[in-house]
N, C-alpha and C positions, 0 to 999 in steps of 0.2 A: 797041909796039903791044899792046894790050889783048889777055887772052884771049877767043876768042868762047864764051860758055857755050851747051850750047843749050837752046833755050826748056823750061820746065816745068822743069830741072834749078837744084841752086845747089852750092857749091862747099864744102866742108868740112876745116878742117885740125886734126889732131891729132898731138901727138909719143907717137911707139910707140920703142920699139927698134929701129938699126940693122938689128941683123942680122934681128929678124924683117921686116921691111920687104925684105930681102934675100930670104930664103927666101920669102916671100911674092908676089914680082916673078917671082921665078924659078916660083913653082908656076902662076900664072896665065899665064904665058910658054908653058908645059908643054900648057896646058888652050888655048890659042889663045884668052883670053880677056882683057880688060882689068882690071885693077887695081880700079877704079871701078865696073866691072858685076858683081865678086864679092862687093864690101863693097854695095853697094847690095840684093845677093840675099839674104846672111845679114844684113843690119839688120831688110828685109822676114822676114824666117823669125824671126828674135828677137823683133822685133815682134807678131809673131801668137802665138809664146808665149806673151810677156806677160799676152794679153786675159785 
């Protein structure tokens, strides 16, 4: 069965490091937050550096 994405979102894959991937799971673990809504928050905040 297909993943359901939801609308307006799309799906992005990059190879990092294990362990930070580890430490990383575990810190948005910590923060009741998902994975996916913290890299989407600092893209957006990198992003606006950028301009």
């Amino acid at each position: 069965m297909p993943k359901k994405i939801p609308e307006g979102m799309t799906e992005l894959s990059v190879y990092i490091d294990k362990q930070v991937k580890t430490d990383f799971k575990v810190a948005c673990a910590r923060q009741n937050k998902s994975m996916g809504q913290v890299i989407n928050q600092m893209l957006k905040e990198w992003l606006t550096q950028e301009k």
